[in-house]
mmCIF entry with sequence, helices, sheets and N, C-alpha, C, O atoms, coordinates in Angstrom:
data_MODEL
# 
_entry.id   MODEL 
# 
_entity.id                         1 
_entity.type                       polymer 
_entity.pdbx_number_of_molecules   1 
# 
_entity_poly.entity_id                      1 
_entity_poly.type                           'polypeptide(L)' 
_entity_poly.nstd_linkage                   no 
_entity_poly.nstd_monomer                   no 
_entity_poly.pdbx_seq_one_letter_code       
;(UNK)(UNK)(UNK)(UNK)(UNK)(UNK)(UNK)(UNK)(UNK)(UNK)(UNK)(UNK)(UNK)(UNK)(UNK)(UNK)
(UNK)(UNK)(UNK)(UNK)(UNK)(UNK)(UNK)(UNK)(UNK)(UNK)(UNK)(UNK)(UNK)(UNK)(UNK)(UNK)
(UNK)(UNK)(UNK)(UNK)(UNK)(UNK)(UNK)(UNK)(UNK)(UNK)(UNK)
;
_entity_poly.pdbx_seq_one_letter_code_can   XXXXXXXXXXXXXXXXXXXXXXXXXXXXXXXXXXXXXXXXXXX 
_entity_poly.pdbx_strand_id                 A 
# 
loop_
_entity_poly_seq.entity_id 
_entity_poly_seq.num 
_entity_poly_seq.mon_id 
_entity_poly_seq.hetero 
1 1  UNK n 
1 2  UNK n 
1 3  UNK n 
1 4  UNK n 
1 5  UNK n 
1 6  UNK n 
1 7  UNK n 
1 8  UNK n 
1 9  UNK n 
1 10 UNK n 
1 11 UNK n 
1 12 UNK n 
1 13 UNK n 
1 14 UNK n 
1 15 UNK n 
1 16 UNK n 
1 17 UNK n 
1 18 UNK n 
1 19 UNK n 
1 20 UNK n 
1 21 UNK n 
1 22 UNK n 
1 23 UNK n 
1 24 UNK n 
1 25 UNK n 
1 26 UNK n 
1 27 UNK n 
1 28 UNK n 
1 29 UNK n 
1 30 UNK n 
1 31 UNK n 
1 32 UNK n 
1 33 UNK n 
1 34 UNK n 
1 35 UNK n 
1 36 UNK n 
1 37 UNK n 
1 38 UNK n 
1 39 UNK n 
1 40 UNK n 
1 41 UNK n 
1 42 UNK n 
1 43 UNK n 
# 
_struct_asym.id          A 
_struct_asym.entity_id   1 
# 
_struct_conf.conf_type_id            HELX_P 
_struct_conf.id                      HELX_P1 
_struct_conf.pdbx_PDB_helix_id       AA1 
_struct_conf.beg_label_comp_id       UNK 
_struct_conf.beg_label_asym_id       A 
_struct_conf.beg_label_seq_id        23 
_struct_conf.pdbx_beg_PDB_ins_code   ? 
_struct_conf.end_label_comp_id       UNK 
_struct_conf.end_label_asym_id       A 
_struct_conf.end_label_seq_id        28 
_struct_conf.pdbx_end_PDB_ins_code   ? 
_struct_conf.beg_auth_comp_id        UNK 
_struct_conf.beg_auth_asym_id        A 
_struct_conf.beg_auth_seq_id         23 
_struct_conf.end_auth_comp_id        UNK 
_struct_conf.end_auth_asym_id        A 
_struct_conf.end_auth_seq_id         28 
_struct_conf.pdbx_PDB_helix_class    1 
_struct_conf.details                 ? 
_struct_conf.pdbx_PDB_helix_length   6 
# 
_struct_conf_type.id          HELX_P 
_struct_conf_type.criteria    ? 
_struct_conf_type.reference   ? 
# 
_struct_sheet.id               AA1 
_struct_sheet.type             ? 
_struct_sheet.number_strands   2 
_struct_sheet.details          ? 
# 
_struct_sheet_order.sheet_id     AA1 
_struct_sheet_order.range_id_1   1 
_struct_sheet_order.range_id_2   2 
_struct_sheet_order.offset       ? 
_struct_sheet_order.sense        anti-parallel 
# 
loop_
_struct_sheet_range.sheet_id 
_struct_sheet_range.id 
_struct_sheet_range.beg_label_comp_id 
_struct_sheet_range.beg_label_asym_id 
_struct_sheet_range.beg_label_seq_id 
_struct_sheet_range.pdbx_beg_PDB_ins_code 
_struct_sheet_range.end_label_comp_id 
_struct_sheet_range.end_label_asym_id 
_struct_sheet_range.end_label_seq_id 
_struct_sheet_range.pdbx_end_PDB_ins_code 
_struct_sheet_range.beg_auth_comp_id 
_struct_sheet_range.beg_auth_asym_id 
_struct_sheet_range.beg_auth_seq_id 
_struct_sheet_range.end_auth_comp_id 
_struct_sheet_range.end_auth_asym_id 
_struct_sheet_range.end_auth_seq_id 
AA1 1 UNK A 2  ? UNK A 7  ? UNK A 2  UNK A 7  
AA1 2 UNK A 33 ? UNK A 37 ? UNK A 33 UNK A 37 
# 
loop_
_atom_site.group_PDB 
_atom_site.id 
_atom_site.type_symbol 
_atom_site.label_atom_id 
_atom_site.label_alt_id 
_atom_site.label_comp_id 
_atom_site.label_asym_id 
_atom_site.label_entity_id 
_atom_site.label_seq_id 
_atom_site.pdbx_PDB_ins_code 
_atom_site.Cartn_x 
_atom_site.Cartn_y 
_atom_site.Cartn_z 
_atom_site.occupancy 
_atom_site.B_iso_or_equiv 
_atom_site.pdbx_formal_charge 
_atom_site.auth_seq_id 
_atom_site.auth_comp_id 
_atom_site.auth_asym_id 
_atom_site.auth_atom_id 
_atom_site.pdbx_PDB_model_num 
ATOM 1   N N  . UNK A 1 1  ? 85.040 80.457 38.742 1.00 0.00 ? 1  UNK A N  1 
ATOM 2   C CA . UNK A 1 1  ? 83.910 80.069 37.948 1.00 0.00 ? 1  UNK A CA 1 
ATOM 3   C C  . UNK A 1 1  ? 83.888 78.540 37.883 1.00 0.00 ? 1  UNK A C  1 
ATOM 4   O O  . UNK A 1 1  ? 84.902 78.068 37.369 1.00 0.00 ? 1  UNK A O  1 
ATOM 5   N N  . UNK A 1 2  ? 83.032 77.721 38.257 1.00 0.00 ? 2  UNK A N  1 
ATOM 6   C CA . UNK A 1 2  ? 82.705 76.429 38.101 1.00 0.00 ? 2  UNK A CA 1 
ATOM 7   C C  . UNK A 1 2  ? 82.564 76.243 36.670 1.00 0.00 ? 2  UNK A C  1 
ATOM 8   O O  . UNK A 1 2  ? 81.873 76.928 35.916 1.00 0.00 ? 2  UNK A O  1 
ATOM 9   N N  . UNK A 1 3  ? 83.365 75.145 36.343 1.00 0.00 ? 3  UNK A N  1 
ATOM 10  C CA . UNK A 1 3  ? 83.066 74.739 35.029 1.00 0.00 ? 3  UNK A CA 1 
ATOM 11  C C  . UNK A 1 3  ? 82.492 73.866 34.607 1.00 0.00 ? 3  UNK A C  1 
ATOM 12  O O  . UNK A 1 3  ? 81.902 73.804 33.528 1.00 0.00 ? 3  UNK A O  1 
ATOM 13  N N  . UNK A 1 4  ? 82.636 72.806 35.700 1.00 0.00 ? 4  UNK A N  1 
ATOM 14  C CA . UNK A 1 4  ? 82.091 70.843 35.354 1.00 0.00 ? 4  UNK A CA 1 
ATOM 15  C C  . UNK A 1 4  ? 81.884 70.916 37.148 1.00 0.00 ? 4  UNK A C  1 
ATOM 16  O O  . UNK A 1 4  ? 82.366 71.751 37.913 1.00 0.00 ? 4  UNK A O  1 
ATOM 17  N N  . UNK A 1 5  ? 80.907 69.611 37.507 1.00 0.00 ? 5  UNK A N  1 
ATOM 18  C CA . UNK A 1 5  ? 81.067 69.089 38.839 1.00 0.00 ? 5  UNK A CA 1 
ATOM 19  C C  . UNK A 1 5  ? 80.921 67.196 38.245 1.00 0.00 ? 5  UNK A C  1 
ATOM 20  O O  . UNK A 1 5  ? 79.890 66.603 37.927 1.00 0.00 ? 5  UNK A O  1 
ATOM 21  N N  . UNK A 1 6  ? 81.832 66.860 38.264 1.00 0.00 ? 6  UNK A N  1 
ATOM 22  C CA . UNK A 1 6  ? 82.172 65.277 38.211 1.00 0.00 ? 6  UNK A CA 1 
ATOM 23  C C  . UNK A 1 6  ? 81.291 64.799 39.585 1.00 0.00 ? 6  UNK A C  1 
ATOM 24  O O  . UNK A 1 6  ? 81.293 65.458 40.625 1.00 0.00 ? 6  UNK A O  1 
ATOM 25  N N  . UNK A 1 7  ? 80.478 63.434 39.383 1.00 0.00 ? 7  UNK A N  1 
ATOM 26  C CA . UNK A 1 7  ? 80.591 62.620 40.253 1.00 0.00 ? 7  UNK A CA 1 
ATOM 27  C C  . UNK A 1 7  ? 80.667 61.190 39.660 1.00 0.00 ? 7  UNK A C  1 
ATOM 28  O O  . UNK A 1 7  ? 80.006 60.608 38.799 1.00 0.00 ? 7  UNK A O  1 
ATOM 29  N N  . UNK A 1 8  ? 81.886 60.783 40.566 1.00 0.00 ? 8  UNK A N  1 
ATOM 30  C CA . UNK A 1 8  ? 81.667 59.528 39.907 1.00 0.00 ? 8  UNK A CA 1 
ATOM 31  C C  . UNK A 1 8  ? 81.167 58.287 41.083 1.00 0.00 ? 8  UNK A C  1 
ATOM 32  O O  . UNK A 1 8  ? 81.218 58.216 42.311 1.00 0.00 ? 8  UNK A O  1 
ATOM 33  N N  . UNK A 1 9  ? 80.549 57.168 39.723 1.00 0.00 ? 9  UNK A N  1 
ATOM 34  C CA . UNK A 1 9  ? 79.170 56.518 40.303 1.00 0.00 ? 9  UNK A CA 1 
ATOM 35  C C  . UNK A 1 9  ? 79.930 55.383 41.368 1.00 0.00 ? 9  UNK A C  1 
ATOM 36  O O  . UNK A 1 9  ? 81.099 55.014 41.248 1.00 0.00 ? 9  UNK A O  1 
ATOM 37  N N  . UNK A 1 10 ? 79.211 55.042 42.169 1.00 0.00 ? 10 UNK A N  1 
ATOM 38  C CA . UNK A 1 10 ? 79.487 53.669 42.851 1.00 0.00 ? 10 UNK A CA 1 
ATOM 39  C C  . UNK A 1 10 ? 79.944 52.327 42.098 1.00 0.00 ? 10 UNK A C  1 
ATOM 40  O O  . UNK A 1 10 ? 79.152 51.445 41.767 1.00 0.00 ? 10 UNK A O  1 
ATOM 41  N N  . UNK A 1 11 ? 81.005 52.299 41.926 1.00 0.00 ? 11 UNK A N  1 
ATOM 42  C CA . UNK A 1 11 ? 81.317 50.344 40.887 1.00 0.00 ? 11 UNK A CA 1 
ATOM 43  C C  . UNK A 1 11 ? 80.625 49.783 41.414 1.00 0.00 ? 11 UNK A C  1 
ATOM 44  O O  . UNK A 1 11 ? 80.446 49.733 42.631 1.00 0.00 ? 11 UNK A O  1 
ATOM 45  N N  . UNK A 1 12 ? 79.782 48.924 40.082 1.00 0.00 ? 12 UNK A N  1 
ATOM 46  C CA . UNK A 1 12 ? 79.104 48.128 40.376 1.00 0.00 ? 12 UNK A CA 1 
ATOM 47  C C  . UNK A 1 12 ? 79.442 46.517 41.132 1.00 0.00 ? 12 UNK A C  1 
ATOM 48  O O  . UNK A 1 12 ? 78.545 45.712 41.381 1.00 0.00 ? 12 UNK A O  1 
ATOM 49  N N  . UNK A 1 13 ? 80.704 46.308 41.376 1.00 0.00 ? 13 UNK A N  1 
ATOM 50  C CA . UNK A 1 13 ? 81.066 45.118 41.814 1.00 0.00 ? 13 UNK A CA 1 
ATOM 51  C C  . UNK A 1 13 ? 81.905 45.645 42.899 1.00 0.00 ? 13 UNK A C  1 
ATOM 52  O O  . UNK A 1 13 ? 82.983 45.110 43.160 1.00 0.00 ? 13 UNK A O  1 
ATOM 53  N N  . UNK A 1 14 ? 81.344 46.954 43.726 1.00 0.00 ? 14 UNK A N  1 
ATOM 54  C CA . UNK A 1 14 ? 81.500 46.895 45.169 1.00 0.00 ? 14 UNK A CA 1 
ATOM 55  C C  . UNK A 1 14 ? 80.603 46.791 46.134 1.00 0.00 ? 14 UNK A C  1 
ATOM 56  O O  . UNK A 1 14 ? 79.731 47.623 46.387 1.00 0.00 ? 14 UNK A O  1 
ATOM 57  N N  . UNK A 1 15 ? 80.903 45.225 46.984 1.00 0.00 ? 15 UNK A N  1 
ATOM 58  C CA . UNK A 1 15 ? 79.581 45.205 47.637 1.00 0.00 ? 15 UNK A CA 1 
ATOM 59  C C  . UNK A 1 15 ? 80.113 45.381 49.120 1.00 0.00 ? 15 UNK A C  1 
ATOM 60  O O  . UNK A 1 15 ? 79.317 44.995 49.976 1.00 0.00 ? 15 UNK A O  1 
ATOM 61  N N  . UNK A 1 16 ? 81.455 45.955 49.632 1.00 0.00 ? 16 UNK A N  1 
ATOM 62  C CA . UNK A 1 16 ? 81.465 46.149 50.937 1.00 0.00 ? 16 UNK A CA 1 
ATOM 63  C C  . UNK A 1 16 ? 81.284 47.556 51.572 1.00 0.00 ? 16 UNK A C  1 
ATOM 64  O O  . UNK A 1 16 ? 81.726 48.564 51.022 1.00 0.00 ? 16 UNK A O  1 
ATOM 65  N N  . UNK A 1 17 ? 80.543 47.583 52.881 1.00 0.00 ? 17 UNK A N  1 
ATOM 66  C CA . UNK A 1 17 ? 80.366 48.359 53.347 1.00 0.00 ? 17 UNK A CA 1 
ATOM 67  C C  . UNK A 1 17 ? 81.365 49.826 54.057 1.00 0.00 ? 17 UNK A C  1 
ATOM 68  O O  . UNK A 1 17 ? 81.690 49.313 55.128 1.00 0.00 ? 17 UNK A O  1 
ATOM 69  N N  . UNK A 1 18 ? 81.889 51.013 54.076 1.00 0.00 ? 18 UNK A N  1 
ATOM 70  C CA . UNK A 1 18 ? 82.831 51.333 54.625 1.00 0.00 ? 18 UNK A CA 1 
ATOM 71  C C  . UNK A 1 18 ? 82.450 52.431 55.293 1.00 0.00 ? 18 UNK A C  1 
ATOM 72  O O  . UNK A 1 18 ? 82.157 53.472 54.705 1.00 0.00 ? 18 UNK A O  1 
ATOM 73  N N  . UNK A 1 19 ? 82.420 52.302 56.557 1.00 0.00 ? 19 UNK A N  1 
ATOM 74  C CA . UNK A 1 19 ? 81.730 53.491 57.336 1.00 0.00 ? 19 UNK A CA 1 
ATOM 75  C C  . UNK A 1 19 ? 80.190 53.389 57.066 1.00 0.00 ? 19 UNK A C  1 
ATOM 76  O O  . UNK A 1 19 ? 79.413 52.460 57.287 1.00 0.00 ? 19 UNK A O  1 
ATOM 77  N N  . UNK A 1 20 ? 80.028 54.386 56.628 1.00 0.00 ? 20 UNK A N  1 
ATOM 78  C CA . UNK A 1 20 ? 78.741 54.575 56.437 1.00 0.00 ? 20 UNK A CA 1 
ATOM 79  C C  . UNK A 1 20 ? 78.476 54.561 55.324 1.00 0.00 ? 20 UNK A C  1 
ATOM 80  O O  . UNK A 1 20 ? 77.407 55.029 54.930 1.00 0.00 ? 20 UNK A O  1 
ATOM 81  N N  . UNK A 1 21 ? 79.369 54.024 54.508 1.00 0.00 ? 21 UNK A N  1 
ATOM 82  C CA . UNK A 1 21 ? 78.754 54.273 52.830 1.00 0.00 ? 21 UNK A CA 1 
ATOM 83  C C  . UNK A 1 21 ? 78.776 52.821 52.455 1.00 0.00 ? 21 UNK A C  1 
ATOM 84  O O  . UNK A 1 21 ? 79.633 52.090 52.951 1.00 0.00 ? 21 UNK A O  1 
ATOM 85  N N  . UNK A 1 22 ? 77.708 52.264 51.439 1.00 0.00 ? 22 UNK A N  1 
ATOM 86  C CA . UNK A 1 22 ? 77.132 51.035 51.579 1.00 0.00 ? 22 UNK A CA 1 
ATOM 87  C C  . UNK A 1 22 ? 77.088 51.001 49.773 1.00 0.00 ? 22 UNK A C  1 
ATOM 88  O O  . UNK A 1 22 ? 77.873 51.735 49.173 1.00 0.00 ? 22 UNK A O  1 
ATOM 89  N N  . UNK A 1 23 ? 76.146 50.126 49.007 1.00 0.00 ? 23 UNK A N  1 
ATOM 90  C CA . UNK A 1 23 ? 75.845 50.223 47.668 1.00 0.00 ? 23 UNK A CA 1 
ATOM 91  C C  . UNK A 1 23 ? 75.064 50.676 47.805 1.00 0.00 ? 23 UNK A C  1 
ATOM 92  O O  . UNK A 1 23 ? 75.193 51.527 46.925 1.00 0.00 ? 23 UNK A O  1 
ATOM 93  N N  . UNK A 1 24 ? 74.244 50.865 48.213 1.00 0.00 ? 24 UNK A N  1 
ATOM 94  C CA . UNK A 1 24 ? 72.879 51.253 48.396 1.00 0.00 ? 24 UNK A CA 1 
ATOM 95  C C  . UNK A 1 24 ? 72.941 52.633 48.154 1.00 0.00 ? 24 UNK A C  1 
ATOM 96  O O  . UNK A 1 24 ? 72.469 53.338 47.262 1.00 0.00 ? 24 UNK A O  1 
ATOM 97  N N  . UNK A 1 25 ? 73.791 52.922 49.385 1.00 0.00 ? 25 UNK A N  1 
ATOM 98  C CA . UNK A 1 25 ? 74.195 54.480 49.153 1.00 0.00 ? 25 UNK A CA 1 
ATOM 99  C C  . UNK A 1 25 ? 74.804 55.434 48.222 1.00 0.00 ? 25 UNK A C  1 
ATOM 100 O O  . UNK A 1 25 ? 74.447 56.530 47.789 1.00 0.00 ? 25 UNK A O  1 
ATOM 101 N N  . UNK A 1 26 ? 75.870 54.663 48.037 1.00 0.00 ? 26 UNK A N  1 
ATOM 102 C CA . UNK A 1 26 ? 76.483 54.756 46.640 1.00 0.00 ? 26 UNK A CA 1 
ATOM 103 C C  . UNK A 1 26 ? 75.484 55.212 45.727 1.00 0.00 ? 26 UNK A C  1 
ATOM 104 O O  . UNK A 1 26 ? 75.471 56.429 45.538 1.00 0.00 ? 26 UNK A O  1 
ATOM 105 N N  . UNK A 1 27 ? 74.474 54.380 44.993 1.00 0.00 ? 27 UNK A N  1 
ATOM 106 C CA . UNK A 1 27 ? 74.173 54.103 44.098 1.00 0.00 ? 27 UNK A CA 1 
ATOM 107 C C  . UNK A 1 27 ? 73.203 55.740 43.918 1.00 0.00 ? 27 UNK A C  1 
ATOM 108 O O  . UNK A 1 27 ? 73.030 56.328 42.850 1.00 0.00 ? 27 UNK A O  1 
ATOM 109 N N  . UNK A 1 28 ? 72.618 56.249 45.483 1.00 0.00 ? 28 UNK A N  1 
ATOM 110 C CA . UNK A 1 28 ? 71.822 57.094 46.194 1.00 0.00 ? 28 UNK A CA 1 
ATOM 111 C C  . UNK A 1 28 ? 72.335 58.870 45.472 1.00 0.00 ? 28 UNK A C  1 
ATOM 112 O O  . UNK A 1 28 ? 71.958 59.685 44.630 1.00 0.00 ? 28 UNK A O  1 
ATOM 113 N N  . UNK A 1 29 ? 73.287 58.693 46.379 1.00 0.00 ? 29 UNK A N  1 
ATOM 114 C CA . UNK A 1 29 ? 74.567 59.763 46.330 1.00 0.00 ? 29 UNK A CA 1 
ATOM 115 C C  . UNK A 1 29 ? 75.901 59.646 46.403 1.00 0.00 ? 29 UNK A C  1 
ATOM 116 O O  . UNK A 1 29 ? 76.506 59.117 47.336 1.00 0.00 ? 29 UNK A O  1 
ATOM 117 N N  . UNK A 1 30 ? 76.290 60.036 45.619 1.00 0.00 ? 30 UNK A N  1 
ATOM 118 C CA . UNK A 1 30 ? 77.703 60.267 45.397 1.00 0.00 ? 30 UNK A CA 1 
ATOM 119 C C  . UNK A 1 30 ? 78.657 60.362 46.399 1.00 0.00 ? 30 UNK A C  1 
ATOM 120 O O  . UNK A 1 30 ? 78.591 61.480 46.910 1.00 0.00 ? 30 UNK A O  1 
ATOM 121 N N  . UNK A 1 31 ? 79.505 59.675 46.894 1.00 0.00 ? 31 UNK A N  1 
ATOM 122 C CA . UNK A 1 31 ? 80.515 59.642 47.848 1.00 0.00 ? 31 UNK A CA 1 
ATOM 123 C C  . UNK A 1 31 ? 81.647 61.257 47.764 1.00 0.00 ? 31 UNK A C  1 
ATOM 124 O O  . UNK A 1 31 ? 82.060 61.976 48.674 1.00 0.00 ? 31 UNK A O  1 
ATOM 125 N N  . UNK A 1 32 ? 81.811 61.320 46.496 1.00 0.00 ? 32 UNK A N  1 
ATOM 126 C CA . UNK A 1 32 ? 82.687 61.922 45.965 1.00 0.00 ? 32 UNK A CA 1 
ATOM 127 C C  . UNK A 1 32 ? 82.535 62.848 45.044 1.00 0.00 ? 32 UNK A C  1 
ATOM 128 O O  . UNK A 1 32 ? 82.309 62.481 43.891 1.00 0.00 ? 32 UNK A O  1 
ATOM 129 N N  . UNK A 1 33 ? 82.626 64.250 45.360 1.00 0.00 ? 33 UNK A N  1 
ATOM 130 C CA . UNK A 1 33 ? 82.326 65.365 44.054 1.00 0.00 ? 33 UNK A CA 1 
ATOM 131 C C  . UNK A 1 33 ? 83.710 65.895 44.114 1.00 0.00 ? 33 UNK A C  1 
ATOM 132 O O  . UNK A 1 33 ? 84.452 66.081 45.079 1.00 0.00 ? 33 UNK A O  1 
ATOM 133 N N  . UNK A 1 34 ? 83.966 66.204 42.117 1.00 0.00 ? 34 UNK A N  1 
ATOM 134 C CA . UNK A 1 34 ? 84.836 67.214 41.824 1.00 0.00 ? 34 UNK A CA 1 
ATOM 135 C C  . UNK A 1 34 ? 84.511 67.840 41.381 1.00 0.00 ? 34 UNK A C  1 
ATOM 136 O O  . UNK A 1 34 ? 83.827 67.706 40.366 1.00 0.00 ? 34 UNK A O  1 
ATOM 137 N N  . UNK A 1 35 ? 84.905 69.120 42.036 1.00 0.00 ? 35 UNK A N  1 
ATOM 138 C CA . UNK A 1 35 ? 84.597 70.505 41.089 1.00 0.00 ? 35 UNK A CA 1 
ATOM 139 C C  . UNK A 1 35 ? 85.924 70.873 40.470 1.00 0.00 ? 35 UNK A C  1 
ATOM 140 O O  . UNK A 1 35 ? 86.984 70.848 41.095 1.00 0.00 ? 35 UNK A O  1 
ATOM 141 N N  . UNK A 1 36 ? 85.789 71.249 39.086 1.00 0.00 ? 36 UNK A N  1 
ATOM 142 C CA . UNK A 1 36 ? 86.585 71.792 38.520 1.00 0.00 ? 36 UNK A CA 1 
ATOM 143 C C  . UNK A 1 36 ? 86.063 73.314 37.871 1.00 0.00 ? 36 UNK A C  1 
ATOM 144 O O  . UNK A 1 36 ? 85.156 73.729 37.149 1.00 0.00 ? 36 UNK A O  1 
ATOM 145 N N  . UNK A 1 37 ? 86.918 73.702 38.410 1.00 0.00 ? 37 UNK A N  1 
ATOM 146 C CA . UNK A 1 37 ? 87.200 75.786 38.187 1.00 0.00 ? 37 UNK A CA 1 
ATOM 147 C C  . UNK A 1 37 ? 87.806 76.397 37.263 1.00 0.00 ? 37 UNK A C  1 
ATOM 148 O O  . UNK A 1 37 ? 88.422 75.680 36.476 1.00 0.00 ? 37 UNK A O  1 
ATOM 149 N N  . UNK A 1 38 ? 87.831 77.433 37.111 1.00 0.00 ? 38 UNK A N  1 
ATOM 150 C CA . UNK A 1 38 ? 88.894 78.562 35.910 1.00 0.00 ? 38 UNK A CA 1 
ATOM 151 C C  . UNK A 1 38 ? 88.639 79.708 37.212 1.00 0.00 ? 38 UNK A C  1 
ATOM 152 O O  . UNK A 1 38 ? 87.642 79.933 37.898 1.00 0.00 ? 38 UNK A O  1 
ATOM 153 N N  . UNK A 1 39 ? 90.103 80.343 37.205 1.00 0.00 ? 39 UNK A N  1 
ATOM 154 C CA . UNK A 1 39 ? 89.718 81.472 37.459 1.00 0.00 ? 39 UNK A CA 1 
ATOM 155 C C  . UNK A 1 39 ? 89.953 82.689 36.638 1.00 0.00 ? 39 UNK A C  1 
ATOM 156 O O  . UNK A 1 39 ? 91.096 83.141 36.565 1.00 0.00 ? 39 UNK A O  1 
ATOM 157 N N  . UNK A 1 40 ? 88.959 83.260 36.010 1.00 0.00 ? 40 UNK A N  1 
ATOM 158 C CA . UNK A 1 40 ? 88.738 84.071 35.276 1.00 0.00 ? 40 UNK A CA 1 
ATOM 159 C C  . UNK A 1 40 ? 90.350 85.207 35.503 1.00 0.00 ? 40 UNK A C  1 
ATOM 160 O O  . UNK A 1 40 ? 90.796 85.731 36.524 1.00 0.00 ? 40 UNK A O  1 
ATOM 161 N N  . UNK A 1 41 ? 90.974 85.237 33.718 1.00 0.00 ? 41 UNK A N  1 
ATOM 162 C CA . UNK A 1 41 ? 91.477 86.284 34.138 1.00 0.00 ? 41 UNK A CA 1 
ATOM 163 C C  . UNK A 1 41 ? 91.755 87.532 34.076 1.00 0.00 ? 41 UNK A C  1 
ATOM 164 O O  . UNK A 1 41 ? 91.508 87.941 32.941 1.00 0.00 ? 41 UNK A O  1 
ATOM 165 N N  . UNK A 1 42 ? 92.327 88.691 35.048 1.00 0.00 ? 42 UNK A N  1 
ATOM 166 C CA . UNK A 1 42 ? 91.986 90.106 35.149 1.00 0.00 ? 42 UNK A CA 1 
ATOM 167 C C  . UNK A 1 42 ? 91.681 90.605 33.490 1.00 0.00 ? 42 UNK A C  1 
ATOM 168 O O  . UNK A 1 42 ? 92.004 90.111 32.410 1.00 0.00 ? 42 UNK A O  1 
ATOM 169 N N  . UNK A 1 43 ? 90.967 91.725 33.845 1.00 0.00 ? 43 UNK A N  1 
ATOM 170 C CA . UNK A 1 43 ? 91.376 92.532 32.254 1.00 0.00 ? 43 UNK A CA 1 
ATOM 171 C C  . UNK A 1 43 ? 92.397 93.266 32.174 1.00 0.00 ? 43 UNK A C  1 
ATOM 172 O O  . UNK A 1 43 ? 92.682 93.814 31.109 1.00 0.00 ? 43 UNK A O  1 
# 
């Protein structure tokens, strides 16, 4: 069961480029998702 999905944002005092991810992009979409779970348990 999904409980939370974290993303955290682009810092604002990163302005270098790495690969393909830019500020721009950053700022766009999220580089980085966490999902955090439970797994339900038996009865």
């Amino acid at each position: 069961m999904l409980t939370d999905l974290v993303e955290p944002e682009w810092p604002a005092d990163q302005h270098r480029v790495w690969q393909q991810w830019s500020p721009l992009r950053g700022r766009l979409f999220p580089g980085t998702a966490i999902f955090v779970t439970h797994l339900p348990q038996a009865a």
